[in-house]
KEMAR-670127 format. One record per residue: residue in one letter; z, y, x of N, C-alpha, C, CB in turn. Coordinates in steps of 0.001 Angstrom, whole numbers, padded with zeros to 6 digits, always signed. Each point is the difference from the previous one (the first is absolute). Glycine has a CB too. Layout:
<pts>
AZYXZYXZYXZYX
...
</pts>
This chain:
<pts>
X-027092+070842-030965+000363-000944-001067+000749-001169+000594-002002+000673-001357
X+002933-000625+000674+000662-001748+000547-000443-001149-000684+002122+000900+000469
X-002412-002334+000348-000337-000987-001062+001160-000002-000754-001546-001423+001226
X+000825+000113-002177+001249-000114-001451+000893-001228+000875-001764+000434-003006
X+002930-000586+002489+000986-000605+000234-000536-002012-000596+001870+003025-000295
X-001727-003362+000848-000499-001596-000014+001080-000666-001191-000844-000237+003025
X+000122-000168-003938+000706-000706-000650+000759-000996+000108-001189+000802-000633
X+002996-001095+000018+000606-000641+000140-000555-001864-000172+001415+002523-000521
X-002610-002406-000286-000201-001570+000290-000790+000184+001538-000336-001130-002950
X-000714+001892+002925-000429-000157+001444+000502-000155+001452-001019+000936-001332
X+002427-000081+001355+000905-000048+000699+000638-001774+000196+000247+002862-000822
X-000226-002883-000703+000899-001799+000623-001422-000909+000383+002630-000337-002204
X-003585+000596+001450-001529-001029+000885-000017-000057+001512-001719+000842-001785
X+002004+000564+002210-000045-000051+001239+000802-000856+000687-000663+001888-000309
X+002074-001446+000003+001288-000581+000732-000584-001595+000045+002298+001845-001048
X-002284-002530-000453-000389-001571+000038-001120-000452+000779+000802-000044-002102
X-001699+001103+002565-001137-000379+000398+000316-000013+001543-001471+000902-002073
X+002381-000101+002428+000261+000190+001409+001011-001444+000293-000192+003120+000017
X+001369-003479-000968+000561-000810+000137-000786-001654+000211+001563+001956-001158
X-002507-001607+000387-000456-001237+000029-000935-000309+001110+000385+000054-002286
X-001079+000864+002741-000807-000187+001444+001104-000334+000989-001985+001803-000426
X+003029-000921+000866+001039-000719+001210+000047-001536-000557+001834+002328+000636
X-001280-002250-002100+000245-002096-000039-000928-000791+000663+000741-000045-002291
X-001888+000588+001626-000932-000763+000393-000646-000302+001345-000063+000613-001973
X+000611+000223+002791-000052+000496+001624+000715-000951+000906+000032+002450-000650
X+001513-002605-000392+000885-000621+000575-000232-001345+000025+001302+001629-000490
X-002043-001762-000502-000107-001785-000455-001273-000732+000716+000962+000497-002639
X-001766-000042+003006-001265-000116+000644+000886-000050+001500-002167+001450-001847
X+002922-000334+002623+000914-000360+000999+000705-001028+000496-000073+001526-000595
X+001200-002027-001001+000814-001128+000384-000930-001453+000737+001734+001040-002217
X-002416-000913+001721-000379-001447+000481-000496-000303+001492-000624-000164-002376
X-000149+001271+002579-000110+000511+001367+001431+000249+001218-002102+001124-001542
X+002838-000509+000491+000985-000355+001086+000957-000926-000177-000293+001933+000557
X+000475-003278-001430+000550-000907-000205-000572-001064+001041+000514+000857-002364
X-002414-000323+002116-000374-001323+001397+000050+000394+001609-001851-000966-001733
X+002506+002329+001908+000581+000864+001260+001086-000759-000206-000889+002526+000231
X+002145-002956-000984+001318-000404+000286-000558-000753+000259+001674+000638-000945
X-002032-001529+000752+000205-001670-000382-000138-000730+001440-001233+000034-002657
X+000443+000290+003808+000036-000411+001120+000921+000379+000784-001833-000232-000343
X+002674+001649+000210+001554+000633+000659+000737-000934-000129+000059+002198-000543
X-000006-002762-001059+001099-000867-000483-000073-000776+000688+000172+000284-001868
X-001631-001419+001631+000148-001250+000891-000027+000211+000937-000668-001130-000940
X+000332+002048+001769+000357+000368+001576+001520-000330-000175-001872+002150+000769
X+002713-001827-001743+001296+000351+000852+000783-000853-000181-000083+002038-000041
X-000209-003323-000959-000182-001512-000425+000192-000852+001420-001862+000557-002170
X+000559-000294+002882-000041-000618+001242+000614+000399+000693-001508-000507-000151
X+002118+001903+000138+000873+000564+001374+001472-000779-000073-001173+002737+000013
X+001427-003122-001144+001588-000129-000593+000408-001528+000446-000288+001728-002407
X+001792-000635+003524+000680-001834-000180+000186-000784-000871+000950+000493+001127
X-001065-000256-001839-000019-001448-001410-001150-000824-000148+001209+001390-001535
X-002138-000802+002036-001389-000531-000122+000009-001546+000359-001023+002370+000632
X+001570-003220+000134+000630-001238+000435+000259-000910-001329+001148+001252+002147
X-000511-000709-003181+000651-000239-000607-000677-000387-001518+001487+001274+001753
X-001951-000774-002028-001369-000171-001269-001180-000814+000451+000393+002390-000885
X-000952-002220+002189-000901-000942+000404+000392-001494+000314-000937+002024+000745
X+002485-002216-000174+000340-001340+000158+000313-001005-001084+000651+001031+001806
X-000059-000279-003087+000019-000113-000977-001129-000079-001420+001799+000716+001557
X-002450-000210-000812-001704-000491-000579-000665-001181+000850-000587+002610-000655
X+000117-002106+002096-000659-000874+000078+000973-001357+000437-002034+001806+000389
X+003014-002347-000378+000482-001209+000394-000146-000694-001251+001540+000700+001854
X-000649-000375-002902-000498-000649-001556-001441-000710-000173+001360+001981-000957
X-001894-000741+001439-001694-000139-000198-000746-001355+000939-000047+003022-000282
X+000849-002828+001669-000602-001192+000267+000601-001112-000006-001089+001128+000970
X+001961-001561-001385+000783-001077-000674-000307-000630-001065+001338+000964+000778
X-002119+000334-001604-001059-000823-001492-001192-000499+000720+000456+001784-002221
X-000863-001345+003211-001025+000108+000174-000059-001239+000777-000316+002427-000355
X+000946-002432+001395+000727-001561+000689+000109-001525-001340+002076+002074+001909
X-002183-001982-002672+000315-000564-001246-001613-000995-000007+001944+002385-001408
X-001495-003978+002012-001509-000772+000036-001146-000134+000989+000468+000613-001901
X+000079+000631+002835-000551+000790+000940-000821-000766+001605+002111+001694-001316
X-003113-002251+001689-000239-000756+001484+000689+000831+001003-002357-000975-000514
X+002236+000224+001218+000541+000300+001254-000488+001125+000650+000351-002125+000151
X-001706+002807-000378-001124+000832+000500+000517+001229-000776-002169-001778+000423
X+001936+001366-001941+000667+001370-000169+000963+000424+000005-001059+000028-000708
X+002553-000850+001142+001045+000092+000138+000018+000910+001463+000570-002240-001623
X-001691+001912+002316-000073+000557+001444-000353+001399-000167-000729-002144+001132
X-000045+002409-001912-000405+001430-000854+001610+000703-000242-002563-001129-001620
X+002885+000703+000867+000949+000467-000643+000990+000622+001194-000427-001724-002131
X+000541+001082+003261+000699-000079+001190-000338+001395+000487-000071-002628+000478
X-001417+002633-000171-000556+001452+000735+000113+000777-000875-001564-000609+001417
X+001307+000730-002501+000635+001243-000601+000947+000516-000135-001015-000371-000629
X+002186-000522+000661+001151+000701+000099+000287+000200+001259+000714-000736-001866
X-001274+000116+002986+000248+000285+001158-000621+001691+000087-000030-002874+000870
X-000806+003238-001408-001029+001318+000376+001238+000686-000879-003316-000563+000205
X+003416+000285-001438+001096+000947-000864+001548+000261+000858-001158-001191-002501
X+001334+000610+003125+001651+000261+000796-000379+000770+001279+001360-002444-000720
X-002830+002238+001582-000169+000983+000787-000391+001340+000071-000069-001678+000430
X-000332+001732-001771-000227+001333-000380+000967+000887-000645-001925-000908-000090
X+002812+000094-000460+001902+000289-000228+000274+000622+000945+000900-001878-000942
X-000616+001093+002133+000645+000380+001181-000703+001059+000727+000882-002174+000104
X-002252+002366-000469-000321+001220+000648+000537+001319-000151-001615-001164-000028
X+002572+001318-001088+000884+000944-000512+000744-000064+000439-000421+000186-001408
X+001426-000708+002298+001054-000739+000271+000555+000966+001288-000965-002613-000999
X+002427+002407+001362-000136+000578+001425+000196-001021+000750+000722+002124-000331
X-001167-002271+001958-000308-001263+000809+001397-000902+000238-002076+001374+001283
X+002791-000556-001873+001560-001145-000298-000101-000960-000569+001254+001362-000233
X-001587-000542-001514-000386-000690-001302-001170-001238+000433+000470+002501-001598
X-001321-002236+002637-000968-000606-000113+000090-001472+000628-001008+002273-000170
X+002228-001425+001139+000177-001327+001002+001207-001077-000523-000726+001665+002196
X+001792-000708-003245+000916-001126-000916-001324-001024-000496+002339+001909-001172
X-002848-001311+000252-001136-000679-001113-000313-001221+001258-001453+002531-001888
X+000845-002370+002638-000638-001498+001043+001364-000844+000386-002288+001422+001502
X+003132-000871-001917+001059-000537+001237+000450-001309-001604+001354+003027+002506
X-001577-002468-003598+000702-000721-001552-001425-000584-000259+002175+001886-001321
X-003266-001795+001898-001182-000984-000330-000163-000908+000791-001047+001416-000875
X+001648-001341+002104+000211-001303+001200+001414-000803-000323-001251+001525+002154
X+002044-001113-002605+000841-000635-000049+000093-000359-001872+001017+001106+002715
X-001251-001011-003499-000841-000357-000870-000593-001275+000104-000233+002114-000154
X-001028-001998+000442-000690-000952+000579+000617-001423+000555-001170+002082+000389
X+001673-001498+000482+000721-000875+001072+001202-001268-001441+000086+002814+002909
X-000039-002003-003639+001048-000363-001072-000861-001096-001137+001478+002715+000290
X-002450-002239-000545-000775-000349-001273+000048-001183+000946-001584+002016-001636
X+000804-002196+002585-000591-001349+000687+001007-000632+000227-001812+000690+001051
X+002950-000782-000889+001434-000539+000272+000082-000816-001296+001225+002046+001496
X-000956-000942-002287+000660-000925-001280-001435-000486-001256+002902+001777+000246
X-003720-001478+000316-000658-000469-001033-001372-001399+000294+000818+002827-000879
X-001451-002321+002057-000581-001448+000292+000813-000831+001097-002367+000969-000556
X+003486-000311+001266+000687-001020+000657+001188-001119-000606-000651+001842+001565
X+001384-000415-002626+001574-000693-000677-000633-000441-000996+002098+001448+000491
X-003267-000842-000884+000096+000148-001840+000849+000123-000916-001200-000965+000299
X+002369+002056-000066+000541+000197-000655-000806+000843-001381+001713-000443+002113
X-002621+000740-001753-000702+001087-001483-001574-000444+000348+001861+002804-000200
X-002688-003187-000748-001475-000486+000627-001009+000805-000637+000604-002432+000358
X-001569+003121-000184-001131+000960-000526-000956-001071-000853+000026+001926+002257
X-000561-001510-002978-001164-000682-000841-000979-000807+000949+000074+001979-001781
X-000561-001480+002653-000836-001075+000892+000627-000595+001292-001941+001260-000802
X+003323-001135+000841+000705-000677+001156-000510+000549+001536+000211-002206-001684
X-000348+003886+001634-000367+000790+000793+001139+000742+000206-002210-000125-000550
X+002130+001725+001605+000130+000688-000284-000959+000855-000597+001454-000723+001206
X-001361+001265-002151-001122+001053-000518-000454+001262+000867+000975-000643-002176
X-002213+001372+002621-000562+000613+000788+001141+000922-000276-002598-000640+000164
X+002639+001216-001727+000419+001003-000196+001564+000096-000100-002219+000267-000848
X+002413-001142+001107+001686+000221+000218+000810+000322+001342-000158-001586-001732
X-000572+001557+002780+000632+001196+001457+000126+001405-000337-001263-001254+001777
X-000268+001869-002059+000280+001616-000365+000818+000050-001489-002493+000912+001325
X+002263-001899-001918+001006+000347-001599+001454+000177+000442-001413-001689-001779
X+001863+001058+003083+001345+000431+000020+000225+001216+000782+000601-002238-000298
X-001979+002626+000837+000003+001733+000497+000099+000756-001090-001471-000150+001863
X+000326-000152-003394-000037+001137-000304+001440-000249-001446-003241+000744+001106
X+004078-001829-000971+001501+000003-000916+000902+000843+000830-000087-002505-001065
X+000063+002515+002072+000761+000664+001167-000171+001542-000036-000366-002098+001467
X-000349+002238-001384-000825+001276+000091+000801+000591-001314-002713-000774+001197
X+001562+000751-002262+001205-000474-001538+000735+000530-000325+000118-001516+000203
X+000899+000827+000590+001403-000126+000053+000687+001229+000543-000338-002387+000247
X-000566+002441+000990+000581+001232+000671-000491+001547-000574+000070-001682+002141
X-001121+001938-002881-000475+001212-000771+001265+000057-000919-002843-000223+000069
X+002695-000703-000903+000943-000145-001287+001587+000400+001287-001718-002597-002360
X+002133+002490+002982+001360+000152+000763+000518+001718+000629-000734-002829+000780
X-000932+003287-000678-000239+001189+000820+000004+001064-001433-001644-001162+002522
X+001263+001017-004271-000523+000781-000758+001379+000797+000122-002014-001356-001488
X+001242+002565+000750+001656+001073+000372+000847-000549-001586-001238+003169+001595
X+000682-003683-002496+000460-000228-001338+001059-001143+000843-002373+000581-002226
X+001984-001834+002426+001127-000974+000617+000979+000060+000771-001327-000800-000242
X+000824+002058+000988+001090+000569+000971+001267+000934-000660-002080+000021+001741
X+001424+000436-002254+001184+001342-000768+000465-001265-001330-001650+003421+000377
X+001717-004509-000619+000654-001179-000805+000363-001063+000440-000989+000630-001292
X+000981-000692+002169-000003-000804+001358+001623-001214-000765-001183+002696+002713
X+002056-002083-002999+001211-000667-000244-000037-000611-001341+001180+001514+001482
X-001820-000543-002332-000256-000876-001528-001159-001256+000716+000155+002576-002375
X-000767-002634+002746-000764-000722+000273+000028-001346+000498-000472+001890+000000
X+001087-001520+001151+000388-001234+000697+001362-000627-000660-001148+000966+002250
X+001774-000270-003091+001066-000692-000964-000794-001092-001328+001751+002560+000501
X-002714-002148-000768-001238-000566-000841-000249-001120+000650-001082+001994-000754
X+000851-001937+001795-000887-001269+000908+001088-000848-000170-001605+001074+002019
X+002619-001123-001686+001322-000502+000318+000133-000823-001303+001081+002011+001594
X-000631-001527-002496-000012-000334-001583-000773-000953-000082+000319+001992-000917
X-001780-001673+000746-001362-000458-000621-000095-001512+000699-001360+002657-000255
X+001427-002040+001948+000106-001567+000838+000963-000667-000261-000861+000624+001716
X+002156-000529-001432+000934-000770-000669+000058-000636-001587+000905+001385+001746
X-001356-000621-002665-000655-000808-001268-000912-001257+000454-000110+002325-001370
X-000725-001686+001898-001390-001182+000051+000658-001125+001327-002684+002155-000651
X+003699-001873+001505+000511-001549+000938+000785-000133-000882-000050+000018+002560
X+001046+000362-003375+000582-000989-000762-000627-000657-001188+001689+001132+000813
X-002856-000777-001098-000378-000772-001093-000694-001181+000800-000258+001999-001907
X-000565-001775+003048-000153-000841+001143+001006-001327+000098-000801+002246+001111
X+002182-002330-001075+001180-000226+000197+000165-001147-001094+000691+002410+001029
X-000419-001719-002012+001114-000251-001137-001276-000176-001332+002676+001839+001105
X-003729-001401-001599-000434-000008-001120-001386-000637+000144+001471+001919-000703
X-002325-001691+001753-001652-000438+000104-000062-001177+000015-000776+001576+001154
X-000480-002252-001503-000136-001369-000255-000308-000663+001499-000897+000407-002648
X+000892+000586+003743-000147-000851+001303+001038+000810+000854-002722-000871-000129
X+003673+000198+000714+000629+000615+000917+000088+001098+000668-000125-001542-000136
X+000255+002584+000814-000509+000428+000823+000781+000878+001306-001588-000348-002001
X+002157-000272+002631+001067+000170+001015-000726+000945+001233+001287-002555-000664
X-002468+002146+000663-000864+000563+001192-000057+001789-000697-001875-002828+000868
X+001597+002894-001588+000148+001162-000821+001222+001008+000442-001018-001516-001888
X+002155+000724+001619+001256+000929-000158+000573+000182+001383+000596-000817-002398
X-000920+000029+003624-000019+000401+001072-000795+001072+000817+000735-001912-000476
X-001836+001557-000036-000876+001703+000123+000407+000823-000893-002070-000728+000623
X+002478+000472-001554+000815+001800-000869+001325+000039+001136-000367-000248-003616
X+001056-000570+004273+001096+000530+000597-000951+000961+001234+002133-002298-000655
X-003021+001763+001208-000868+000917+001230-000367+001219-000740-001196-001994+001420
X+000849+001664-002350-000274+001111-000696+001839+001239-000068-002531-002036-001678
X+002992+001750+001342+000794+000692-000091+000872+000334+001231-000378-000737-002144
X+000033+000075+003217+000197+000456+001269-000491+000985+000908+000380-001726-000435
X-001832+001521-000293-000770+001561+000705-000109+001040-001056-001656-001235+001660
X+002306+001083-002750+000249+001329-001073+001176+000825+000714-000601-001356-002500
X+001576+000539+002975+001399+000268+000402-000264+000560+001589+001317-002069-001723
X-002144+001727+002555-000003+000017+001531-001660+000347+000521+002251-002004+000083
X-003316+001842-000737-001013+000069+000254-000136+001779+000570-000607-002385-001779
X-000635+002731+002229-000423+001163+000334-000568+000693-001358-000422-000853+002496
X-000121+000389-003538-000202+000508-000831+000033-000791-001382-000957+001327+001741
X+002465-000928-002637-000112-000587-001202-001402-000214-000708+002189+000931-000058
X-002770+000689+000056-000838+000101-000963-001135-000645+000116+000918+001744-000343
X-001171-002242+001700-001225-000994+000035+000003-001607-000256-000520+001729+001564
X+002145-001884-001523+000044-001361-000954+000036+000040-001500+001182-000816+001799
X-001000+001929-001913+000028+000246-001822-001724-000078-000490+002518+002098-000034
X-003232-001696+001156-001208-000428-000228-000386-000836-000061-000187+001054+000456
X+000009-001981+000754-000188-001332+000501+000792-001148-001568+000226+001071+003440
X+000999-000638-003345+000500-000997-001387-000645+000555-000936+002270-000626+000441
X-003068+001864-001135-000675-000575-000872-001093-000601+000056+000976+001178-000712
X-002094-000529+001874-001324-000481+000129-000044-001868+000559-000701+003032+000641
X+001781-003162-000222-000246-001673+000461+000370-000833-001765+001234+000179+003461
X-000060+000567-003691+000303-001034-001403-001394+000004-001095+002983+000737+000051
X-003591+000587+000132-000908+000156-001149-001116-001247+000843+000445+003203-001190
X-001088-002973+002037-000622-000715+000690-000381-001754+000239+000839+002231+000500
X+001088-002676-000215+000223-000739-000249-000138-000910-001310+000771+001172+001699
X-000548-000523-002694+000050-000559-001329-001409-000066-000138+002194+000879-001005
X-003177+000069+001180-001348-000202+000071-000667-001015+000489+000247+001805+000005
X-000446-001984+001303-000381-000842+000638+000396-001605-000389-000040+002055+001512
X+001338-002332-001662+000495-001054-000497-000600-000078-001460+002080+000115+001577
X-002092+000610-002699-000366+000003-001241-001597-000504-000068+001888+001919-000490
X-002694-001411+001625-001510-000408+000306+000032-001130+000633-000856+002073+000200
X+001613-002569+000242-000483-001181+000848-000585+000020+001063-000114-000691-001564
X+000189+002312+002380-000270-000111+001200+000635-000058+001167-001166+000655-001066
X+002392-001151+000523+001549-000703+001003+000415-000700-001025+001070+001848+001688
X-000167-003194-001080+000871-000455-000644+001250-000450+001124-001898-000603-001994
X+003061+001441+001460+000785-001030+000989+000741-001144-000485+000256+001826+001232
X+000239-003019-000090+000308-001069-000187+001721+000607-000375-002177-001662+001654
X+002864+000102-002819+001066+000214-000176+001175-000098+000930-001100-000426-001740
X+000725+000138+002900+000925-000052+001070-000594+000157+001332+001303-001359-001378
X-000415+001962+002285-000401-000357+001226-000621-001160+000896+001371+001351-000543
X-001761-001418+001453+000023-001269+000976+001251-000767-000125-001387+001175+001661
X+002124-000661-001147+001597-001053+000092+000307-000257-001242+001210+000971+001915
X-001935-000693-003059+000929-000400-001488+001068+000639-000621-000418-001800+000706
X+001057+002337-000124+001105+001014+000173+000314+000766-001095-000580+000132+002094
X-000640+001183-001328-000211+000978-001132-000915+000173-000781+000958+000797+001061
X-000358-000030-002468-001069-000424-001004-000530+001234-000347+001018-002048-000934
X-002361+001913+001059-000673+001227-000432-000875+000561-001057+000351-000361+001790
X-000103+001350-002420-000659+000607-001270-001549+000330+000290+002360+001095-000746
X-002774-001056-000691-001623+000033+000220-000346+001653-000754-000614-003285-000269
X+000711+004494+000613+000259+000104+001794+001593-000112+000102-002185+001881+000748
X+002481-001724+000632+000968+000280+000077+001239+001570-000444-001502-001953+001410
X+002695+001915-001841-000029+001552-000684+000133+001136+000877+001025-000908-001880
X-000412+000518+003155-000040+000817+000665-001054+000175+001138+002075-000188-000878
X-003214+000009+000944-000849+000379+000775-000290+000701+000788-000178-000606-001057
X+000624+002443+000726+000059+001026+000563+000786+000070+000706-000778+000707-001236
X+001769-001324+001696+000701-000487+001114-000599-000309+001438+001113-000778-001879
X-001834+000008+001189-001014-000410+001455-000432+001316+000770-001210-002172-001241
X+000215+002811+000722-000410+001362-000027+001376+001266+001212-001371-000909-003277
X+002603+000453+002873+000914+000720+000926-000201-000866+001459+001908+000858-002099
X-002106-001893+002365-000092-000468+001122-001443+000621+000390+001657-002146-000390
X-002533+001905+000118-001614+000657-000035+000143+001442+000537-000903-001346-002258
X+001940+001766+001598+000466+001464+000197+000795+000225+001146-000008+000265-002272
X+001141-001261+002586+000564+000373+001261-000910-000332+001317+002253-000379-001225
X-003309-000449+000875-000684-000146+001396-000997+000938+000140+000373-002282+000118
X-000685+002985-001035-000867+000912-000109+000656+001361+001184-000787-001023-002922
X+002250+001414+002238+000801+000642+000772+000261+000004+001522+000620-000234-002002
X-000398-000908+002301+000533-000545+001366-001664+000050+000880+002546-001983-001094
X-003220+001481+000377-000906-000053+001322-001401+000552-000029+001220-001976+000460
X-001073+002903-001643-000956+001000-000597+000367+001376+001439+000210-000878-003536
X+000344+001318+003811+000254+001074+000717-000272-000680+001275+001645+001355-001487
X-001126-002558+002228-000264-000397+001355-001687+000096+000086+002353-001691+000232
X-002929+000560-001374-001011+000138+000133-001306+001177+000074+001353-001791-000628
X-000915+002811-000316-000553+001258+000567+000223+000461+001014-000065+000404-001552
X+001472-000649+001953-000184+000802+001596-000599-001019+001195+002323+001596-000545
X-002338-002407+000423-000777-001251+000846-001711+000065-000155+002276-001724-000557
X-002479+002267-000745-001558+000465+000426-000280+001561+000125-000808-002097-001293
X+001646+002501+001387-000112+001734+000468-000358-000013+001482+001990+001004-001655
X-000694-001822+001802+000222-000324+001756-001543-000646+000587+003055-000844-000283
X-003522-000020-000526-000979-000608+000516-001330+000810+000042+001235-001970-000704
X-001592+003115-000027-000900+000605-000449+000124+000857+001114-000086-000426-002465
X+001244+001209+002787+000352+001340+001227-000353-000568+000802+001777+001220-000379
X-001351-002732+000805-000705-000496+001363-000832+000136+000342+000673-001011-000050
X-001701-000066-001147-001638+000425+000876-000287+001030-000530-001145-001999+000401
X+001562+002895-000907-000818+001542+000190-000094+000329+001249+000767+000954-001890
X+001024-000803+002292+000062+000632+001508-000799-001125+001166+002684+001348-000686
X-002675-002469+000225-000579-001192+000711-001785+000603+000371+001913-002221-001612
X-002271+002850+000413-001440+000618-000066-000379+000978+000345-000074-000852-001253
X+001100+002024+001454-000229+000917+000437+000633+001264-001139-002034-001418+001496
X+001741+001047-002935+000040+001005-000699+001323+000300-000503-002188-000419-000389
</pts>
């Protein structure tokens, strides 16, 4: 005897019934393996040269509000953390990168203290330098240089730096000719500026640097945690609050980075081979 042939509704119960167990298989799955991505991703978050670039841009803002009323103690806080946040940057870094970065935080430095508690040309809220402003110009630098290295800036590289060009030249001539304070100091750093667009080693890292200092700039000045004076020492020149071309500066920062970023690695290579062989090993 053969069984009887299964009825056409029974036939589709099945099918729906089968269909609906895989869904339901699948859906009980996704989530399980959504919380399998989710650490690849941010793994690969942290692997990424850009990574520089979202954190400096977070946390500098952040501590600039935060700087806002701020003692001196926790201003010193504020200091080590970003000091810990730029060394753990650079631990990604290759020992070039690592050794530019020190070479634009000493000479940096060397700069802030110049013009600001010696000239006073620009004075900080407590007539300091702020802890956190040595590594802040590691991790704008830094920054600067992710944003210079992305393959998107590179393969636009000419629209880009034609942008900068434009945008800066808008903002020194309004500097110039239209703002309610002078600002000459400005349009001489857009000419530096446009000297290392034209001659520099890498356009694309001033296309960075000019945006992250202008955005920066306007920040910091807008908080009140800089102000600069309307003129120089000598009276001379007159300067904008901030100044428009800023990111200018940043190309000098940059050429010394260049010049004595490479000696200096090989001057502690050299020194390291010594006493090895000095030791034996």
């Amino acid at each position: 005897m053969h069984d009887p042939a299964p009825s056409p509704s029974a036939a589709i119960l099945e099918i729906v019934t089968a269909e609906a167990a895989a869904t339901s298989t699948s859906v009980l799955r996704a989530p399980f393996a959504a919380r399998r991505s989710a650490p690849l991703r941010l793994a690969g978050w942290l692997r990424s040269p850009l990574l520089p670039v979202p954190v400096t841009l977070t946390w500098v803002p952040l501590v600039l509000l935060l700087d806002r009323g701020a003692g001196i103690w926790f201003q010193r806080a504020l200091g080590l953390g970003t000091w810990l946040l730029l060394l753990s940057l650079l631990r990604r870094e290759t020992p070039l990168v690592r050794t530019q970065v020190g070479v634009v935080v000493a000479f940096a430095t060397a700069v802030e203290y110049t013009f600001s508690p010696l000239m006073g040309v620009y004075v900080y809220r407590l007539h300091n330098v702020p802890a956190f402003v040595p590594p802040g110009h590691g991790l704008v630098y830094l920054c600067a240089f992710a944003i210079g290295r992305a393959a998107w800036v590179v393969a636009h590289r000419r629209p880009l730096m034609s942008a900068t060009v434009l945008v800066g030249g808008a903002y020194a001539a309004w500097g110039l000719f239209w703002s309610p304070r002078l600002d000459v100091l400005g349009a001489f750093w857009f000419l530096c500026l446009l000297g290392f667009l034209r001659w520099g080693r890498s356009g694309t890292l001033y296309v960075g640097a000019f945006v992250v200092v202008t955005y920066l700039e306007l920040l910091g000045t807008g908080l009140g945690t800089w102000a600069w004076q309307t003129h120089d020492p000598t009276g001379l020149v007159a300067i904008g609050n901030p100044p428009s071309g800023a990111a200018g500066g940043y190309g000098w920062f940059d050429l010394a980075a260049v010049l004595a970023g490479p000696v200096l690695l090989r001057t502690i290579r050299t020194a390291r081979n010594g006493r090895s062989r000095s030791t034996g090993r």
